[in-house]
Backbone of each chain as ProteinMPNN parsed JSONL, in Angstrom:
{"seq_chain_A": "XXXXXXXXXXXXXXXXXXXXXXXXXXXXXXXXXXXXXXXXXXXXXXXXXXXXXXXXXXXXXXXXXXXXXXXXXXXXXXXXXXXXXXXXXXXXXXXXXXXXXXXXXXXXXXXXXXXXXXXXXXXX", "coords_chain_A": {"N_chain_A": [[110.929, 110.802, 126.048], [113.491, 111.974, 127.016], [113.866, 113.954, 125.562], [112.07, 115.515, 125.224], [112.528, 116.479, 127.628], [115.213, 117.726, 127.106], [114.624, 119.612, 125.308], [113.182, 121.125, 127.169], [114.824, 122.088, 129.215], [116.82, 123.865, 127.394], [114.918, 125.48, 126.751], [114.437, 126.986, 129.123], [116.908, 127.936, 129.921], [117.439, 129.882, 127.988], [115.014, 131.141, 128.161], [115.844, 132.326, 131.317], [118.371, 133.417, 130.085], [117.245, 135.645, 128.315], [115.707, 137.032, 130.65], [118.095, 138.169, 132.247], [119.935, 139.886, 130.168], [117.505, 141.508, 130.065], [117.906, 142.556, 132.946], [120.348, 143.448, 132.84], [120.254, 145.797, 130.607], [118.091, 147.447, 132.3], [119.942, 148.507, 134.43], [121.943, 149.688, 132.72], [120.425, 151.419, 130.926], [119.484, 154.915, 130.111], [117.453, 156.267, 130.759], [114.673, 157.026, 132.306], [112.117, 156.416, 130.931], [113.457, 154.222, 128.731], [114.327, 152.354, 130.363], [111.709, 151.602, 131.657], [110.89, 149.808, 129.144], [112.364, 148.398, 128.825], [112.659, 147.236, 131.194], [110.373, 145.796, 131.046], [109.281, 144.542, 128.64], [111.204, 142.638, 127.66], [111.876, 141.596, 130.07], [109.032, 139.747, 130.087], [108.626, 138.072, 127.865], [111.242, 136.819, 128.352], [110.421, 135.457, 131.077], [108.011, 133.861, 129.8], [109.56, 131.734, 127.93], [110.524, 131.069, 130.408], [108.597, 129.378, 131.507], [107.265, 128.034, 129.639], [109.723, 126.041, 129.459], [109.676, 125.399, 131.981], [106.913, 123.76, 131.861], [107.473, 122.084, 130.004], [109.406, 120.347, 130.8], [108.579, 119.352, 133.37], [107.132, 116.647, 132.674], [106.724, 113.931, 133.227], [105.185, 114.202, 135.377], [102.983, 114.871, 134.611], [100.244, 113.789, 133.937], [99.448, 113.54, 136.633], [99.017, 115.538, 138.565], [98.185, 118.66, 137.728], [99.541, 120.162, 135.875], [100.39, 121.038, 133.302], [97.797, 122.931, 133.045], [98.19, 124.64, 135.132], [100.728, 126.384, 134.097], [100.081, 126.971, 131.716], [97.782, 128.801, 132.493], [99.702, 130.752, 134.295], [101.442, 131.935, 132.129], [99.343, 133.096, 129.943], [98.391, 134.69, 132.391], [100.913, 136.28, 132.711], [101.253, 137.375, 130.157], [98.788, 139.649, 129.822], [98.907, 140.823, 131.87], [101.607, 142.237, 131.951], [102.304, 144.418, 129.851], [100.293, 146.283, 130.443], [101.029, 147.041, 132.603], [103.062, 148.561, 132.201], [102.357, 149.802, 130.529], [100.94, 151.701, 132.155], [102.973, 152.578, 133.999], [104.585, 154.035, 132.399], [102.977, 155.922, 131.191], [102.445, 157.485, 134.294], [105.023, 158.331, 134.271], [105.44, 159.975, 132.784], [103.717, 162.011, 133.343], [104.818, 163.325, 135.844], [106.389, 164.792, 134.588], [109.392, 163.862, 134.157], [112.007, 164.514, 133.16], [113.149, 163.441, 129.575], [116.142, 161.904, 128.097], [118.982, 163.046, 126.711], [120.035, 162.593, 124.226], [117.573, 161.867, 122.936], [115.155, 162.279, 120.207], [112.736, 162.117, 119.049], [109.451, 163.366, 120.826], [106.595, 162.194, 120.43], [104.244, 162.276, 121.998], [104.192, 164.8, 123.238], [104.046, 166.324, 120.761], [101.499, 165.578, 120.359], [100.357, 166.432, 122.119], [100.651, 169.308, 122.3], [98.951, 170.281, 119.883], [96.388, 169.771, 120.919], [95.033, 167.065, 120.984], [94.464, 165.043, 122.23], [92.336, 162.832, 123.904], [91.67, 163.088, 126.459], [93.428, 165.021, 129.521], [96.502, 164.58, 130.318], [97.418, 164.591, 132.501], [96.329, 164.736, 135.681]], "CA_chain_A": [[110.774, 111.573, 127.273], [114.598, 112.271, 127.781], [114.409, 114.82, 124.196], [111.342, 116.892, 126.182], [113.298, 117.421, 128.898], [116.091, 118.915, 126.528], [114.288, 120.581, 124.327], [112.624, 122.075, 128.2], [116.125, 122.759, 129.91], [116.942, 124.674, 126.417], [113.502, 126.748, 126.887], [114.468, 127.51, 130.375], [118.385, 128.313, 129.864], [116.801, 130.9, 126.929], [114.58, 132.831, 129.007], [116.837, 133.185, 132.032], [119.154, 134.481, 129.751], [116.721, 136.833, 128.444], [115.519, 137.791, 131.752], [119.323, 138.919, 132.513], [120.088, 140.919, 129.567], [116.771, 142.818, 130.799], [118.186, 143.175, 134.136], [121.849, 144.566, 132.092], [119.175, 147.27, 130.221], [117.866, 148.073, 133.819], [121.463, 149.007, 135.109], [122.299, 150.317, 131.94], [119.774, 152.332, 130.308], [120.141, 156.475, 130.246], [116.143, 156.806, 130.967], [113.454, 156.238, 132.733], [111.619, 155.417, 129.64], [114.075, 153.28, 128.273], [114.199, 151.696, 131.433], [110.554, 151.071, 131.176], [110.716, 149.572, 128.326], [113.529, 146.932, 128.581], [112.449, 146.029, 132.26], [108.937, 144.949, 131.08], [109.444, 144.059, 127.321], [112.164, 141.856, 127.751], [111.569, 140.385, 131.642], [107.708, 138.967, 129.552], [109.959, 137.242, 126.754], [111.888, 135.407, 129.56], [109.324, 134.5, 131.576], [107.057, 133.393, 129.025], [109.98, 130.949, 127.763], [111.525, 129.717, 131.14], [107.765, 129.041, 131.664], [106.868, 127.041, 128.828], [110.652, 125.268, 129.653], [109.445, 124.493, 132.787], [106.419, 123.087, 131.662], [108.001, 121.042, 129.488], [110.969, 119.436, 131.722], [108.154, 118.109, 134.068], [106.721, 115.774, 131.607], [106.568, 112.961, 134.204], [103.92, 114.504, 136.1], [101.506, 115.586, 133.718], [99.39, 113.378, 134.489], [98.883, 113.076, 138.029], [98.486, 117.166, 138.875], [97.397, 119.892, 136.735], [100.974, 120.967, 135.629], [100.283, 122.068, 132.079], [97.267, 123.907, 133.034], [98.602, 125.81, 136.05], [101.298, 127.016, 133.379], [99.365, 127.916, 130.825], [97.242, 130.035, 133.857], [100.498, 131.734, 134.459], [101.676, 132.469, 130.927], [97.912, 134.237, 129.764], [98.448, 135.782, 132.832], [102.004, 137.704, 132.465], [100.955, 137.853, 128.47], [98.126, 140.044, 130.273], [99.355, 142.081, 132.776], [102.82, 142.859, 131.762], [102.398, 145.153, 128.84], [99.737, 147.12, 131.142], [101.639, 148.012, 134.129], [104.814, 148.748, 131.464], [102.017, 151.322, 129.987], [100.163, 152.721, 133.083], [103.885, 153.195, 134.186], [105.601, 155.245, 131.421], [101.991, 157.613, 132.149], [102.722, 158.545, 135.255], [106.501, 158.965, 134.296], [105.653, 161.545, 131.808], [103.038, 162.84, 134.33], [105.421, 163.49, 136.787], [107.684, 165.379, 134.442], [110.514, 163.195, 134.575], [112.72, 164.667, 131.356], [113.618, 162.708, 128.631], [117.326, 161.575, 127.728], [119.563, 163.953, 125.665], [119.904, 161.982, 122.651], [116.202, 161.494, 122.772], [115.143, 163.294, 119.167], [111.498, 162.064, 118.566], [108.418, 162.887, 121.366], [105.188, 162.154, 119.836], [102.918, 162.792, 123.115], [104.423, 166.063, 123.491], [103.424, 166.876, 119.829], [100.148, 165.634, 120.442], [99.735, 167.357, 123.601], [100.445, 170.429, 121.691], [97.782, 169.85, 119.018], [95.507, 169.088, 121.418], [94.159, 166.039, 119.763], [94.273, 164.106, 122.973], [90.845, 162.879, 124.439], [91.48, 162.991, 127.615], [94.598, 165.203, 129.746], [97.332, 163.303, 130.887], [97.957, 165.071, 133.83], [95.433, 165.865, 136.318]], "C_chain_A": [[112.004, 112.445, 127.531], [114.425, 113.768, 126.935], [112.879, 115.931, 124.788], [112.314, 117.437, 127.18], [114.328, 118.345, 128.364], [115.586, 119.557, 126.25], [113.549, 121.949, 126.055], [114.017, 122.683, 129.248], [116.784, 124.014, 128.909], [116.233, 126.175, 127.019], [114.123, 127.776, 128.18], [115.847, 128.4, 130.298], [117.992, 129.984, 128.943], [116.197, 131.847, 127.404], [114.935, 132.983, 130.055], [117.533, 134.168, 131.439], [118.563, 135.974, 128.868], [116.21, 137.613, 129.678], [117.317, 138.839, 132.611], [120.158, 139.453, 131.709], [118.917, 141.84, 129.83], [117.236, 143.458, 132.033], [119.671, 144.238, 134.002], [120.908, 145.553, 131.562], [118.692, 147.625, 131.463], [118.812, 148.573, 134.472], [122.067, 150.031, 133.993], [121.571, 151.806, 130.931], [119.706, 153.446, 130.709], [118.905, 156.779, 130.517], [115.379, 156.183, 131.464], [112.466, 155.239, 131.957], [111.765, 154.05, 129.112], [114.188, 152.161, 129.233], [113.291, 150.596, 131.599], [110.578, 149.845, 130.348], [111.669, 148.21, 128.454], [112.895, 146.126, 129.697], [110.996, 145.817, 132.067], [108.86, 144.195, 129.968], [110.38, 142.72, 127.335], [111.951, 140.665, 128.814], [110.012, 139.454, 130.796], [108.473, 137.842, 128.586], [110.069, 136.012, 127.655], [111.302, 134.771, 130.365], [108.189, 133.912, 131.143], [108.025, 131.871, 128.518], [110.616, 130.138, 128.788], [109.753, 129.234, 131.609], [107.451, 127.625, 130.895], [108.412, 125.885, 128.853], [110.265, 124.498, 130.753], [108.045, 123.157, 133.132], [106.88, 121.59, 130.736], [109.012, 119.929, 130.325], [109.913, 118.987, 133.103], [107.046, 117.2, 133.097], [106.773, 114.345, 132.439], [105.373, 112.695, 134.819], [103.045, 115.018, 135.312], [100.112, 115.087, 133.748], [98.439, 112.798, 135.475], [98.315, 114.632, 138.651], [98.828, 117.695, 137.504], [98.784, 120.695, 135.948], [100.916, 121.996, 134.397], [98.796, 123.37, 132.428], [96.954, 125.268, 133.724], [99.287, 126.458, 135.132], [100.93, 127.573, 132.75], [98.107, 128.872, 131.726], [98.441, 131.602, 133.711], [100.906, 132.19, 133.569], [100.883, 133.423, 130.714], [97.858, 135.062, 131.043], [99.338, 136.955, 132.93], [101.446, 138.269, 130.785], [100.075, 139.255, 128.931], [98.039, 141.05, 130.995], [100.631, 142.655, 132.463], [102.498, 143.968, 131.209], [101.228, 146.585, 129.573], [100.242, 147.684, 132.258], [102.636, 148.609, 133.565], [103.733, 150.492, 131.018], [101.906, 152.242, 131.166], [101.939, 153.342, 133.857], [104.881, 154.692, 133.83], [104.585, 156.133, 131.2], [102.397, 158.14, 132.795], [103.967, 159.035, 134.863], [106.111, 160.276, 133.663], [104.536, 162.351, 132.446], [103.721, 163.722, 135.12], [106.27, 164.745, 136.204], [108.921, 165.256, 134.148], [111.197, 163.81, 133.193], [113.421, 163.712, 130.901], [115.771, 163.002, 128.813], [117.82, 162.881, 126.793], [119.666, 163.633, 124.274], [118.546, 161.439, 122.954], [115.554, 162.44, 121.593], [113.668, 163.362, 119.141], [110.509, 162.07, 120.161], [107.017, 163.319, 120.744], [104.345, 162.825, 120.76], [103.298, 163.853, 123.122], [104.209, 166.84, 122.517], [101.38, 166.98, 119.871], [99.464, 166.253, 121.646], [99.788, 169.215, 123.17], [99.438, 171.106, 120.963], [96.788, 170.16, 119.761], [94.467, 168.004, 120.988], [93.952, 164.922, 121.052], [93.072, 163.831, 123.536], [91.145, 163.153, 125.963], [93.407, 163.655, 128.705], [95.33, 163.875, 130.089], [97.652, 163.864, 132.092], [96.538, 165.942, 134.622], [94.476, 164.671, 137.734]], "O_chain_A": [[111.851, 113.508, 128.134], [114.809, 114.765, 127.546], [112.94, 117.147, 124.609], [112.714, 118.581, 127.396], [114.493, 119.471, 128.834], [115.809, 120.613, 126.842], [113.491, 123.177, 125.999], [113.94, 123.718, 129.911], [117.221, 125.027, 129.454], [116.636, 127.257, 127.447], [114.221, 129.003, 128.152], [115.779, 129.58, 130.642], [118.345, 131.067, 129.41], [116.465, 133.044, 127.304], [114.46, 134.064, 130.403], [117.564, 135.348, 131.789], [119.174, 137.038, 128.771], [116.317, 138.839, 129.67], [117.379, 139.865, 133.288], [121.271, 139.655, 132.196], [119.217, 143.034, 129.842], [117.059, 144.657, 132.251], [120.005, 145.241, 134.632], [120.766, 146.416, 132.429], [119.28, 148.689, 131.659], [118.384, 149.305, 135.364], [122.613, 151.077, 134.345], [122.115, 152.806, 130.462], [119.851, 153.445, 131.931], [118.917, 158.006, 130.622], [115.207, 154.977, 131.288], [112.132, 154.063, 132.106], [110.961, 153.126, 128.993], [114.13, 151.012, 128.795], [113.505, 149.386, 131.676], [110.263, 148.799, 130.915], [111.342, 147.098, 128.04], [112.592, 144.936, 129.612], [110.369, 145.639, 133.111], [108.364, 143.081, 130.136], [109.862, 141.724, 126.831], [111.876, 139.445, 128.667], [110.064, 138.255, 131.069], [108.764, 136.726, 129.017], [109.505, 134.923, 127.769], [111.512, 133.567, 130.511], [107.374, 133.456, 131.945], [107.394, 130.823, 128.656], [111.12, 129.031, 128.598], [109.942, 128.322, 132.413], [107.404, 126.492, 131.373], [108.226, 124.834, 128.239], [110.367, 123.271, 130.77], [107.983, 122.233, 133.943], [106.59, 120.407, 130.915], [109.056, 118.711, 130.159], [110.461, 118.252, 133.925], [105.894, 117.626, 133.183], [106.964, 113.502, 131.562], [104.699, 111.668, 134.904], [102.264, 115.821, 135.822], [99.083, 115.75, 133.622], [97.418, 112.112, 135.448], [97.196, 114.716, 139.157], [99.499, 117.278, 136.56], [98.717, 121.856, 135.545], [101.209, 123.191, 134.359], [98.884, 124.536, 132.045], [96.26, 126.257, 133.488], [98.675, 127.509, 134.938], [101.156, 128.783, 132.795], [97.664, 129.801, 131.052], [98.277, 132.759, 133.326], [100.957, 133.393, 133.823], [101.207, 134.561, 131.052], [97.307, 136.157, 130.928], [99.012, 138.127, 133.123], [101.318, 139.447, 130.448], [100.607, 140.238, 128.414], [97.285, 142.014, 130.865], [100.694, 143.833, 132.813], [102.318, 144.839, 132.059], [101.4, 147.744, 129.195], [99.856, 148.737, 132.766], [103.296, 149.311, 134.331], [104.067, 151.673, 131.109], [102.538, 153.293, 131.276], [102.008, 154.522, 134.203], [105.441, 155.639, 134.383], [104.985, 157.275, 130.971], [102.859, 159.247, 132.52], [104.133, 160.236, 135.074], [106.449, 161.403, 134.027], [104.436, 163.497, 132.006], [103.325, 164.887, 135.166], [106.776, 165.582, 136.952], [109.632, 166.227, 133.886], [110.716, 163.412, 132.132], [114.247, 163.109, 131.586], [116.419, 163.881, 129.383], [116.996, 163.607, 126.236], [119.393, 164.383, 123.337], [118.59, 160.256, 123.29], [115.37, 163.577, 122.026], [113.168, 164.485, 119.196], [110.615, 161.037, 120.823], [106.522, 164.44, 120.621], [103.748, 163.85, 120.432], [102.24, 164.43, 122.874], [104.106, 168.034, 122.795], [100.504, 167.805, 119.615], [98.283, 166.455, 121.927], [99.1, 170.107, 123.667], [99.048, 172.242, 121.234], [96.08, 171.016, 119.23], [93.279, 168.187, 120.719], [93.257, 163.937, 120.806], [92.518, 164.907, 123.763], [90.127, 163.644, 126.451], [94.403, 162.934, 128.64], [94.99, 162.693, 130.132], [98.45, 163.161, 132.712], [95.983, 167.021, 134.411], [93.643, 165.164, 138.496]]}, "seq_chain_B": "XXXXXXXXXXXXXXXXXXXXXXXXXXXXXXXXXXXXXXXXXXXXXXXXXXXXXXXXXXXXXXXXXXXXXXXXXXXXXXXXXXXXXX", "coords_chain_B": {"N_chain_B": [[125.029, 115.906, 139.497], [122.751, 115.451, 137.322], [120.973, 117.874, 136.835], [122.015, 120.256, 135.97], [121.741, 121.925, 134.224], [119.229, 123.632, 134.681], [120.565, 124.026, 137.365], [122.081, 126.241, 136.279], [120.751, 128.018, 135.104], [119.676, 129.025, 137.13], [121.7, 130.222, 138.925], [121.802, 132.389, 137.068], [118.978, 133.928, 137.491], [119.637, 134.461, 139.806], [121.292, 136.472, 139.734], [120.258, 138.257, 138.373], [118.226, 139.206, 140.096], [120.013, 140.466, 141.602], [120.903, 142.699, 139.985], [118.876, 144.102, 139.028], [118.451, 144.689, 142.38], [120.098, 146.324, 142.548], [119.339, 148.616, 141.147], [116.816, 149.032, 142.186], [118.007, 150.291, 144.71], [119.855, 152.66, 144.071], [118.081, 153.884, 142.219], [117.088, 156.878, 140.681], [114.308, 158.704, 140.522], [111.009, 157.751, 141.233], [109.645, 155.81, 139.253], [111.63, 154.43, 138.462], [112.358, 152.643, 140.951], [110.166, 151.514, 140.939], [109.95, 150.035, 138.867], [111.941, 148.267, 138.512], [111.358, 146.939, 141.078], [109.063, 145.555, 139.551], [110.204, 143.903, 137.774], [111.492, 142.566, 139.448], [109.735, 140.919, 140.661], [108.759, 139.44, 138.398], [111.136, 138.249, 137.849], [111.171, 136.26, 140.175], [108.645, 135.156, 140.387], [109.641, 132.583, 138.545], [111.537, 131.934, 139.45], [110.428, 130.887, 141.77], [108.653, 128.991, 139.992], [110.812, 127.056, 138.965], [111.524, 125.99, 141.615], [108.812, 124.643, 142.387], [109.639, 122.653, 140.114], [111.633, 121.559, 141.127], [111.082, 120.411, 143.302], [108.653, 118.805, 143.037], [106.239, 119.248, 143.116], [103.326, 120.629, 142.324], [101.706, 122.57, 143.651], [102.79, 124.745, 144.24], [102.998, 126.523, 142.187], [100.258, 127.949, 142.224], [101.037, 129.518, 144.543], [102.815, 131.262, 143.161], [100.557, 132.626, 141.117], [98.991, 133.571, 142.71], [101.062, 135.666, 144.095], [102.153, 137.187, 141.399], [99.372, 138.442, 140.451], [99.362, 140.064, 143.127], [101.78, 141.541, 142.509], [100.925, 142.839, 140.608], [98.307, 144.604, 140.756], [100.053, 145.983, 142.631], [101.675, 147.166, 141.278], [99.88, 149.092, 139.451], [98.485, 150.305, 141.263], [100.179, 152.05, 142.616], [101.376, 153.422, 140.348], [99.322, 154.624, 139.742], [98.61, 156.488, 142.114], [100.865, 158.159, 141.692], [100.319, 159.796, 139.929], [97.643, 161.101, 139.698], [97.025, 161.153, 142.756], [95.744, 159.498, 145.524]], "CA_chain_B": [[125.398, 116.142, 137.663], [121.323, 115.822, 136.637], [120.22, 119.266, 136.807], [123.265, 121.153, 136.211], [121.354, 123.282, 133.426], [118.865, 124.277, 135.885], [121.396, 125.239, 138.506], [123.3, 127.188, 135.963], [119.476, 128.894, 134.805], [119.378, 129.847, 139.202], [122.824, 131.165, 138.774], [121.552, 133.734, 135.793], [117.92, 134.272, 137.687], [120.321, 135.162, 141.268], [122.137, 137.659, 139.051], [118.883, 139.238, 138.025], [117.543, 139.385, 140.842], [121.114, 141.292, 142.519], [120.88, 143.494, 139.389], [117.299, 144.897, 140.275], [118.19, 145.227, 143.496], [121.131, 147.243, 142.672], [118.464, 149.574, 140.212], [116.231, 149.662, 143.405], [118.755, 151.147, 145.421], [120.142, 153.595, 143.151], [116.716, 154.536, 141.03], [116.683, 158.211, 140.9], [113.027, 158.667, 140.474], [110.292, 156.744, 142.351], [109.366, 155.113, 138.652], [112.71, 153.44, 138.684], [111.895, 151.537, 141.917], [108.752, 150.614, 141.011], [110.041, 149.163, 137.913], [113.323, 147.378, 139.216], [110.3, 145.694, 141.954], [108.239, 144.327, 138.722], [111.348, 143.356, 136.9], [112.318, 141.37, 140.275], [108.68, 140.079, 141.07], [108.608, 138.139, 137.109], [112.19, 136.764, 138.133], [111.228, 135.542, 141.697], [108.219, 134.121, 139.677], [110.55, 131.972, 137.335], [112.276, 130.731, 140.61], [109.212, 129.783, 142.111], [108.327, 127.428, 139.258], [111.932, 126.209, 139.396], [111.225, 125.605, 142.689], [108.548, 123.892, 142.273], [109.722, 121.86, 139.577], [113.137, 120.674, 141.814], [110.746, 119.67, 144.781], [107.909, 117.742, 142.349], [105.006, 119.987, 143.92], [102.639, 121.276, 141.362], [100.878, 123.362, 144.301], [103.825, 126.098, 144.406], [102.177, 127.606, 141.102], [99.489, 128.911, 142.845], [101.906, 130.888, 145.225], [103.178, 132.049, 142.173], [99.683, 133.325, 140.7], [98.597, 134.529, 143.474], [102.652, 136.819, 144.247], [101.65, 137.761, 140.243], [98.216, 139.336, 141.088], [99.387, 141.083, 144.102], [102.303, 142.583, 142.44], [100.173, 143.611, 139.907], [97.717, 145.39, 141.632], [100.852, 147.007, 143.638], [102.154, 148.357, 140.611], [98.849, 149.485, 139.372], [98.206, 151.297, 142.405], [101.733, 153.273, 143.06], [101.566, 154.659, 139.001], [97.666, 156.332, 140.006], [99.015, 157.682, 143.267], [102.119, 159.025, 141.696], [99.845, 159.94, 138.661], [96.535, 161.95, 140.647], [96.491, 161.059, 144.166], [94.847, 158.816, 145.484]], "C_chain_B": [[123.694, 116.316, 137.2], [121.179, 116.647, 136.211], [120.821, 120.675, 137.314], [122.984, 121.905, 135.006], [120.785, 123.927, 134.094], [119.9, 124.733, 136.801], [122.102, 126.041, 137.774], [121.899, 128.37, 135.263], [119.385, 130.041, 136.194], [119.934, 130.75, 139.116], [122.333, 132.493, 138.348], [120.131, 134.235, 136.642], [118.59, 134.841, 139.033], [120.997, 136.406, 140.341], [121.356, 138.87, 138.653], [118.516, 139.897, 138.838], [118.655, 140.792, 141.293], [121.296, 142.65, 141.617], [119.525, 144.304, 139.434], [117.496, 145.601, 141.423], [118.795, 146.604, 143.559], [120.206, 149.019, 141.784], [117.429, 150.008, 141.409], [116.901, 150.898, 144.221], [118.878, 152.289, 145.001], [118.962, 154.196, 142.831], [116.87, 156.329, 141.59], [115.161, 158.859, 141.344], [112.457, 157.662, 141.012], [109.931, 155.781, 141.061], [110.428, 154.106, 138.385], [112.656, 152.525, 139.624], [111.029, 150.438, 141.312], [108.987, 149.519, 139.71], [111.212, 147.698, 137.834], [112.247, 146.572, 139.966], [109.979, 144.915, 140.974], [109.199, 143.19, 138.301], [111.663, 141.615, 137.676], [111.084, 140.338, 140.721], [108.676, 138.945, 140.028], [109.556, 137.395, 137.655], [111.821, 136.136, 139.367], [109.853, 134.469, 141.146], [108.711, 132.842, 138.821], [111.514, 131.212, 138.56], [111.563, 130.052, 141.35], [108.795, 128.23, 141.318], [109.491, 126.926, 139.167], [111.911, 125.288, 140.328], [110.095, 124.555, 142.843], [108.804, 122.557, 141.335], [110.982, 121.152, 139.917], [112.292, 119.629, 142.807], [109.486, 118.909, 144.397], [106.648, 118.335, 143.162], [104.269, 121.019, 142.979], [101.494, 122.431, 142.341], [102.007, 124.45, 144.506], [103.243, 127.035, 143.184], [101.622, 128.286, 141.287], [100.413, 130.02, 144.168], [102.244, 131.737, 144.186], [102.415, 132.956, 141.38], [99.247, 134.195, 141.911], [99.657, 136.043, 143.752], [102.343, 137.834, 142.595], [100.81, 138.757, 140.571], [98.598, 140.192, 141.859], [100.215, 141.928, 143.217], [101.722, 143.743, 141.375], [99.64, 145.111, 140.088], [98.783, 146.508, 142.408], [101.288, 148.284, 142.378], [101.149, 149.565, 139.671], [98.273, 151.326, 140.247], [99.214, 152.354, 142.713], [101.449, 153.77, 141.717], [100.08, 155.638, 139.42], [98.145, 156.313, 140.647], [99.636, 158.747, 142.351], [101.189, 160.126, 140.081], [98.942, 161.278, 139.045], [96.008, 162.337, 141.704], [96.068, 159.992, 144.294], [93.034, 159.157, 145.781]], "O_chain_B": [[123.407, 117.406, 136.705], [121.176, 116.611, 134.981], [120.591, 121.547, 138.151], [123.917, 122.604, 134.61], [121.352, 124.964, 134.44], [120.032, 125.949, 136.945], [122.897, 126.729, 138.415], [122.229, 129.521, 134.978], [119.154, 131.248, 136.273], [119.478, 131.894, 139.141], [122.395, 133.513, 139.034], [120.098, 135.441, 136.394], [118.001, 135.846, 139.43], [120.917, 137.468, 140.959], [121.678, 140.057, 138.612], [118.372, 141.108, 138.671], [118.224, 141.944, 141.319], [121.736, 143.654, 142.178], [119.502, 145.305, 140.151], [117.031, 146.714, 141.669], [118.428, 147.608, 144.17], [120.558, 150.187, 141.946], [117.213, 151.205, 141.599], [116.497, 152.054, 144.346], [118.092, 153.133, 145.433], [118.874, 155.316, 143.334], [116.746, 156.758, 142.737], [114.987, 159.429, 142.42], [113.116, 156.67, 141.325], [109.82, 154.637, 141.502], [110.093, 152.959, 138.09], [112.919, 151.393, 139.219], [111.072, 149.212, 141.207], [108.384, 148.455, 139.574], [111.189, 146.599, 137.281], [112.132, 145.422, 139.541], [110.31, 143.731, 141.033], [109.057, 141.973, 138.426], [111.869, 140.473, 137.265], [111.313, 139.18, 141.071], [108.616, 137.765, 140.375], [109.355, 136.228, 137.993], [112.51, 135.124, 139.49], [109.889, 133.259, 141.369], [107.797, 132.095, 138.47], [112.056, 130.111, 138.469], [111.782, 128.883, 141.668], [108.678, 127.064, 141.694], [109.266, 125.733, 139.369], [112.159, 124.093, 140.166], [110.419, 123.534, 143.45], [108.289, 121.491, 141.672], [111.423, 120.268, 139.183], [112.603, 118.467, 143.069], [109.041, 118.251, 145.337], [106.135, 117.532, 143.942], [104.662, 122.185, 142.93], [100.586, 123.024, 141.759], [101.592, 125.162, 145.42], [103.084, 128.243, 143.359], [101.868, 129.414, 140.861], [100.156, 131.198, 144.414], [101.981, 132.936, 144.282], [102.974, 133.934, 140.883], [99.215, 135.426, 141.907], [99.229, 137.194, 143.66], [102.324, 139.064, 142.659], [101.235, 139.851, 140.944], [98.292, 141.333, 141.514], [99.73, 143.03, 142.959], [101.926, 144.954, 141.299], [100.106, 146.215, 139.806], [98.431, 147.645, 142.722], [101.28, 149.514, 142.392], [101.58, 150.655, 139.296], [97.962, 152.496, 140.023], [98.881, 153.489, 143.053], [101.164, 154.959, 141.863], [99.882, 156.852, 139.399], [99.127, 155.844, 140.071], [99.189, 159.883, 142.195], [101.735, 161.043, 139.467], [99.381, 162.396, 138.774], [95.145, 163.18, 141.949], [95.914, 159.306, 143.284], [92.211, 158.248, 145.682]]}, "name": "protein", "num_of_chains": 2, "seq": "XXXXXXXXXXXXXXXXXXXXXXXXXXXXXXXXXXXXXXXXXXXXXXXXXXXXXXXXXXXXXXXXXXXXXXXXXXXXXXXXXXXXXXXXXXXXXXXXXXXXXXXXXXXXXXXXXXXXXXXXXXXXXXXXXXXXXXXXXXXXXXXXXXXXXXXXXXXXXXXXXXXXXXXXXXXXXXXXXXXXXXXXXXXXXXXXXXXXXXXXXXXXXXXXXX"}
């Protein structure tokens, strides 16, 4: 019992500390984009592992309330929604206009918006 | 002494949180807000289940799914405004 609870204080210690190198890329990053990208990519990571830490480190109660299957609820649900609000986000950004970074060399959408190969505008 | 990894996990999830806020404030653009909010909604999730797992209450989860959902939906909703209107 005692070697769950480590191995779940571990889990947990792990994705705090990924959740606060995302929040250093959120202070730090030169773009909106980039921005994007760290504070959703990164914050899922960490809360996917202090999750499954904290499932683990109550290992006591598992069998009196629902513990593992509220968790695994909340996991499939950031797995789920994160990566969709990270997209529908960095849309509107480049809806809006917002210009890219200076050392930014490669934009794809802006090739393909050239092309016109897109199905559907992005702005409208 | 127990659950002196956990309080040193709080520590790093209060630091998060004060670093967000500080990206709120600041954000140039309105997508910077909105993304500093999500950033801070996952960590306030992650203190919730802390929270519940200091005070032995397996019904704090559901605050936590439910605070999920909404912010969802919030951030959902602010990218189409800022996107077409509403």
């Amino acid at each position: 019992m005692t070697y769950i609870k480590i191995v779940g204080e571990i889990f947990l210690l792990m994705g705090s500390f990924s959740l606060f190198v995302a929040a250093i890329g959120l202070l730090r990053m030169p773009d909106v984009y980039n921005r994007v990208q760290t504070g959703t990519k990164a914050s899922t990571l960490g809360a996917i592992m202090s999750f499954v830490g904290i499932g683990l480190l109550a290992v006591d109660h598992w069998d009196e309330s629902n513990w593992i299957g509220r968790v695994i609820v909340l996991i499939i649900f950031i797995i789920l929604t994160n990566p969709v609000s990270s997209h529908v986000l960095m849309r509107a950004a480049y809806a809006m206009k917002i210009p890219l970074s200076d050392i930014t060399t490669v934009d794809k959408l802006k090739e393909d918006i050239d092309n016109k190969v897109l199905e559907e505008p992005i702005d409208e | 002494m127990n659950n002196i990894i956990i309080y040193i996990a709080l520590v790093l999830l209060m630091l998060t949180l004060l670093a967000g806020l500080i990206r709120f404030v600041k954000g140039p653009s309105i997508v910077d807000r909105v993304v500093a909010f999500d950033s801070m909604t996952v960590t306030s999730l992650v203190v919730i289940g802390v929270i519940a797992y200091l005070s032995n209450r397996a019904i704090y989860f559901d605050v936590a799914v439910v605070y999920g959902l909404l912010s969802f939906l919030g951030v959902i909703i602010v990218a189409k405004y800022i996107q077409r209107g509403l």
